[in-house]
C-alpha positions in Angstrom: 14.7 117.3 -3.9 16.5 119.7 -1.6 14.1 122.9 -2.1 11.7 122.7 0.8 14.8 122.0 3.2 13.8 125.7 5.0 10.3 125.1 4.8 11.2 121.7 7.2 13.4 123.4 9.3 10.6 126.1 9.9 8.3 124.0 10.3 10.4 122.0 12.7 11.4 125.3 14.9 7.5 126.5 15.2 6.8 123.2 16.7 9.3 123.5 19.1 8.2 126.6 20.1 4.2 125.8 20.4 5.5 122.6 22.7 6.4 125.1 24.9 3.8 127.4 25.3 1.8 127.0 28.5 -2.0 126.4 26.2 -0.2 123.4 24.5 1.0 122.0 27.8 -2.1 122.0 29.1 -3.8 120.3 26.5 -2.6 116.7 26.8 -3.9 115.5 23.2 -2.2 118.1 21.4 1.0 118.0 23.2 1.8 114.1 21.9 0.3 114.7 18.3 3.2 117.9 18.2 5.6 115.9 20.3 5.1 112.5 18.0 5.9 114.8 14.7 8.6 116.9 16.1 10.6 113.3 17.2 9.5 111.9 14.1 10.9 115.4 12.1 14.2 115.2 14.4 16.4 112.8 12.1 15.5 114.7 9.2 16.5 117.7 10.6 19.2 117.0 12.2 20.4 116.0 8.7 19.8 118.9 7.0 21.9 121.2 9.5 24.6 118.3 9.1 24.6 119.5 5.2 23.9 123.1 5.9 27.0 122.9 8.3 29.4 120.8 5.6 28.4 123.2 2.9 29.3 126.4 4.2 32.3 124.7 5.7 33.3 123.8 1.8 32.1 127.5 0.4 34.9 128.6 2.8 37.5 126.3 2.0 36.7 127.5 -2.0 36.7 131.0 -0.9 40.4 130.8 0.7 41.3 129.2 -2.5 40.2 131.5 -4.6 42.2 133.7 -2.4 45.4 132.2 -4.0 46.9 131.0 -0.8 50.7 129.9 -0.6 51.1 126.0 -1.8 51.4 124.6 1.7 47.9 126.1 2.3 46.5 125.1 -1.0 47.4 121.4 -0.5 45.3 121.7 2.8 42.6 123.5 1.0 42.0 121.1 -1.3 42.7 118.3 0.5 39.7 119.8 3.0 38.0 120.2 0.4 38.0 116.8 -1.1 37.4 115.3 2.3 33.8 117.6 2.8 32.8 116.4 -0.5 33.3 112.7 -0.1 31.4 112.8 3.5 28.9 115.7 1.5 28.0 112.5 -0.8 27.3 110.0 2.0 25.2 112.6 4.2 23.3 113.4 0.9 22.2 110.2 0.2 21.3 109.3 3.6 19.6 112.9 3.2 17.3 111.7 0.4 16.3 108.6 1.8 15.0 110.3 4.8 13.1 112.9 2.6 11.1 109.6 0.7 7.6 109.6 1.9 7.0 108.1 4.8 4.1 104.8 5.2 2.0 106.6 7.1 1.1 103.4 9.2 5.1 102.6 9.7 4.6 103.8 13.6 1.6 101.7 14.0 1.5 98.9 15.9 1.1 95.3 14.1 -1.4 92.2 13.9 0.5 88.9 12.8 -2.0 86.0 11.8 0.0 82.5 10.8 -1.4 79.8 9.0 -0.3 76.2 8.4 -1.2 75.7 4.6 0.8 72.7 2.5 2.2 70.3 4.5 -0.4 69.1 7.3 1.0 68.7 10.9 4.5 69.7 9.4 3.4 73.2 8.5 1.1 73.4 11.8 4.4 72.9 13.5 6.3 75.1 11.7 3.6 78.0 12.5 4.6 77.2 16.1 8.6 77.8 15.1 7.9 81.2 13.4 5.5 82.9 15.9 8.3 81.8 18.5 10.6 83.2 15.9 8.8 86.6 15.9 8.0 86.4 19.6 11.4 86.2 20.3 12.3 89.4 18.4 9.8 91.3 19.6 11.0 90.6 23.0 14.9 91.5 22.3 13.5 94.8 21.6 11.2 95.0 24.6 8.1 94.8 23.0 5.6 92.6 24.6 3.4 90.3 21.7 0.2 89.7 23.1 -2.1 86.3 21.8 -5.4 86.9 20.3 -6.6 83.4 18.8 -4.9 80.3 17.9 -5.9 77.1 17.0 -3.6 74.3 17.9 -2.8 70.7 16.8 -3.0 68.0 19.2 1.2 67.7 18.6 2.0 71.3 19.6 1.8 73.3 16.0 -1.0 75.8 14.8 -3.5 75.5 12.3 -3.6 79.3 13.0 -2.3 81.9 15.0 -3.2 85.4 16.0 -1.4 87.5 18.1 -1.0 91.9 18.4 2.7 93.5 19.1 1.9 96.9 20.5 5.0 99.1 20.1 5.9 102.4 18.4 7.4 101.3 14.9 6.5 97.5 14.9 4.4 97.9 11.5 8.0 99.3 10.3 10.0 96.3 10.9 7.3 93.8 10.2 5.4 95.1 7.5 7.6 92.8 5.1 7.0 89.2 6.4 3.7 89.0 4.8 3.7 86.4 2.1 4.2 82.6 1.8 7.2 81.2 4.5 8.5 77.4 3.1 10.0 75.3 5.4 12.5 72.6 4.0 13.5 69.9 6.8 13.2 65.9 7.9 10.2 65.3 10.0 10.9 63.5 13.4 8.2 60.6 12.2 9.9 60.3 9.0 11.9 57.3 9.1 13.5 57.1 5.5 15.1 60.6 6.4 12.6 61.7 3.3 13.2 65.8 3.5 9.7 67.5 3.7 8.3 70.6 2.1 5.6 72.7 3.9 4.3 76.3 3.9 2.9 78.4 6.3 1.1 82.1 5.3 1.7 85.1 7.1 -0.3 88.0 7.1 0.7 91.7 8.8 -1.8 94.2 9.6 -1.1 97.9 10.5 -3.5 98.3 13.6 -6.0 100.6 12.9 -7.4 103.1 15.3 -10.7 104.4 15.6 -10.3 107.2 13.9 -9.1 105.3 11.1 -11.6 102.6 10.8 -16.0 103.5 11.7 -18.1 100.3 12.1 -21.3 101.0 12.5 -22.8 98.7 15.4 -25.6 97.4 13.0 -23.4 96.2 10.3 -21.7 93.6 13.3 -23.0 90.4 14.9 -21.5 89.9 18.3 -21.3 86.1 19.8 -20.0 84.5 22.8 -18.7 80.9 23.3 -16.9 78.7 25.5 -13.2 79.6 25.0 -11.7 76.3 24.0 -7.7 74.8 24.2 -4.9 75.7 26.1 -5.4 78.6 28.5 -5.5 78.1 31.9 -8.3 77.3 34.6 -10.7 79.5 33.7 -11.0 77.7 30.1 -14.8 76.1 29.3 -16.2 77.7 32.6 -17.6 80.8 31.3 -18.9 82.5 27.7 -15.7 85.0 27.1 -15.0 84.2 24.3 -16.4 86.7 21.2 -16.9 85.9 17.7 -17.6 89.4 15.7 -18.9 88.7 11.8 -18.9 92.2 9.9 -21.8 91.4 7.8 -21.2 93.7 4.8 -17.2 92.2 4.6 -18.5 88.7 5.6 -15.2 88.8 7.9 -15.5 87.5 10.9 -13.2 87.3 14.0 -12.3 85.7 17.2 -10.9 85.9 20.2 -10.3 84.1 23.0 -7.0 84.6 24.9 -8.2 87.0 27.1 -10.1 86.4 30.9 -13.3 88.6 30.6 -15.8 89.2 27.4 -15.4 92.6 27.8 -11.2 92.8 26.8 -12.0 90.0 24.6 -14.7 92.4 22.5 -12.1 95.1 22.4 -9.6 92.8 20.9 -11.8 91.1 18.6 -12.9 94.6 17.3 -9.2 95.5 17.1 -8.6 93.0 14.7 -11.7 93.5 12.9 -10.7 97.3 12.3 -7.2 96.6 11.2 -9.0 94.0 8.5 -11.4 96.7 7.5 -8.5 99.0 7.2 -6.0 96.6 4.9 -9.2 95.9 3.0 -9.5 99.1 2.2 -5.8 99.8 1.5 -5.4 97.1 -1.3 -8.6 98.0 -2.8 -6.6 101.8 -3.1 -3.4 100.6 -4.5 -5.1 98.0 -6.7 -5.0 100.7 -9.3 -1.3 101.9 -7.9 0.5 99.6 -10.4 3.5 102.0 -9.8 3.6 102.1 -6.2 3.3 98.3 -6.0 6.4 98.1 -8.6 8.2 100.2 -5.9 7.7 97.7 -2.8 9.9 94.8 -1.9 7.6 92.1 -3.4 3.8 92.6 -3.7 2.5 92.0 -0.3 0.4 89.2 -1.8 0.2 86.9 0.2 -0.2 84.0 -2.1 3.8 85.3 -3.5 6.3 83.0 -1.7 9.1 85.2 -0.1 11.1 83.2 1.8 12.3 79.6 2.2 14.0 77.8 5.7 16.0 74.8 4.8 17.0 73.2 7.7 19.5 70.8 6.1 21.6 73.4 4.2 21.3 75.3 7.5 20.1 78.1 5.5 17.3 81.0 4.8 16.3 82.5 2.1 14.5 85.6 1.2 13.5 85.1 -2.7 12.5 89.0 -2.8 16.3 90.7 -2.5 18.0 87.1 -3.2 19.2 87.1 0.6 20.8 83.8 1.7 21.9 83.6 5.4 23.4 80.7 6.6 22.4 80.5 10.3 19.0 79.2 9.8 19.2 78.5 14.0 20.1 82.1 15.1 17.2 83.3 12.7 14.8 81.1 14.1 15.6 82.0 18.1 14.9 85.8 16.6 18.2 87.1 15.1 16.0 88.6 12.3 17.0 92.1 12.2 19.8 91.2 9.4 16.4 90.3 7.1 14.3 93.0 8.2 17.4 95.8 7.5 18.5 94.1 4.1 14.1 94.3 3.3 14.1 98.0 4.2 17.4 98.6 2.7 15.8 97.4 -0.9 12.8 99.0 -0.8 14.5 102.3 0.2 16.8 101.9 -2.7 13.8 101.1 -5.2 12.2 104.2 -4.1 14.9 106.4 -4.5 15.3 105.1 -8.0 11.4 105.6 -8.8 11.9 109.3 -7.6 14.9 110.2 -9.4 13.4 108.8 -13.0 10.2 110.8 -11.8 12.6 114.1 -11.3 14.4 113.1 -14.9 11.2 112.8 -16.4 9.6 115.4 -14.9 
């Protein structure tokens, strides 16, 4: 695991030094993609030279030993000695996490799509609670979600919802709500106090880029309507709304939200990329059966991960056998608790499926 550690580090150091050369300032495209991988190649690095710098600090401490110090000194020594190992073990294994391959579309930004499913105008309500829920945490850390499409319920819920959170790293920390949310709670017009089960699908697309994604203009069919629903003045007085159907897919796409056709289109074909571009992903790992062993769950998103239970007061996540009690906290967006404990597992499966890969290599 630890053999290319130089190769990194050069790596890392020729980098720094193209970043400064005049040429590389001047060439604005270049300068992020080198600046985007040396941050990215900064934690890593940072933790090798933490190693490199606890290593030679033991090699010394064994090389005074061996020098047969006087006791006084030797109780130090090894003393010192046990204290670099101990901290050599922690900064070792947060080492090897860091070395894991990376998901290349973890610094993407997301699409979320909600979708009542069981439970009628319960789980069209409780689409509402969980894109407020996500909303809200997007928000904490100063990202900005954007709407796309939704669909309402005359009561205030959401047959559907679409909405884009552009941020560095929001694929990262989302990537692991996809799946099957069940909501377990008393509705307000049930009189007999009768406790309701619903369920609500969410679905989380890395958002693809151009260069990741080619539609060819003859393979889409482009239509405008009346935007419809909640949305200010300018809803029903002109055609900006866009309806894009990839005909070889047969996906098709909306949007709405926006004022003009024109930022409406560029959504719309937003979306439509980032489908095209999950599409093709699962159709790759289909035959992956061991890199789908090594994710938290299976990202279907028929597999139910997570279950709210408003009378217990409690949530949880079926995949890492989670339970929180503070169902209301989680709701207004305290989710980070989830999302750590989601990485946290999947990290730790990982690791595991590299060292039997090393054993049995």
């Amino acid at each position: 695991m630890y053999e290319h550690l130089n190769e990194i580090i050069n790596k890392y150091e020729e980098i720094s030094l193209n970043l400064s050369k005049p040429e590389t300032i001047a060439d604005q495209g270049l300068y992020r993609k080198l600046s985007k991988e040396h941050a990215s190649m900064s934690p890593l690095v940072e933790k090798i030279r933490e190693r490199d710098s606890m290593l030679s600090e033991l090699d010394e401490a064994q090389a005074m030993l061996a020098d047969k110090p006087d006791r006084e000194m030797r109780e130090y020594l090894i003393d010192e000695s046990a204290s670099i190992k101990e901290k050599l073990e922690t900064v070792e294994q947060e080492l090897k996490i860091l070395l894991l391959p990376k998901d290349p579309n973890d610094d993407k930004s997301v699409i979320i799509e909600i979708r009542a499913g069981a439970g009628g105008d319960e789980a069209a309500l409780f689409a509402g609670v969980l894109y407020r829920m996500y909303c809200m945490y997007a928000e904490q850390r100063g990202w900005r979600p954007e709407l796309i499409d939704a669909s309402e319920t005359g009561i205030g819920g959401f047959k559907e919802i679409v909405f884009t959170i552009e941020a560095d790293g929001a694929y990262s920390r989302f990537k692991f709500e996809s799946g099957v949310h069940r909501v377990q709670r008393v509705p307000a017009t049930e009189s007999s106090g009768r406790i309701h089960t619903s369920t609500i699908t969410v679905a989380v697309l890395a958002e693809a880029d151009e260069v990741d994604v080619e539609i060819a203009q003859s393979d889409i069919e482009v239509d405008t309507f009346r935007a419809s629903g909640a949305g200010g003045q300018h809803i029903n007085k002109t055609d900006s709304a866009i309806r894009i159907t990839h005909k070889p897919s047969g996906i098709v796409v909306t949007c709405q939200d926006q004022r003009s056709q024109h930022k409406n289109r560029d959504r719309a074909m937003a979306v439509l990329r980032s489908k095209l571009f999950d599409l093709a992903l699962t159709e790759q790992e289909s035959g992956q059966a061991q890199a789908r062993r090594e994710q938290v769950g299976t990202g279907n998103r028929n597999e139910r991960i997570r279950t709210y239970n408003y009378p217990q007061g409690r949530v949880t996540d079926h995949r890492i056998n989670l339970t929180l009690y503070r169902i209301n906290d989680i709701l207004n967006g305290d989710i980070d608790e989830l999302i750590d404990s989601l990485i946290t597992s999947d990290q730790a499966r990982k690791l595991g499926a590299f060292v039997e890969g090393a054993i049995a290599g």
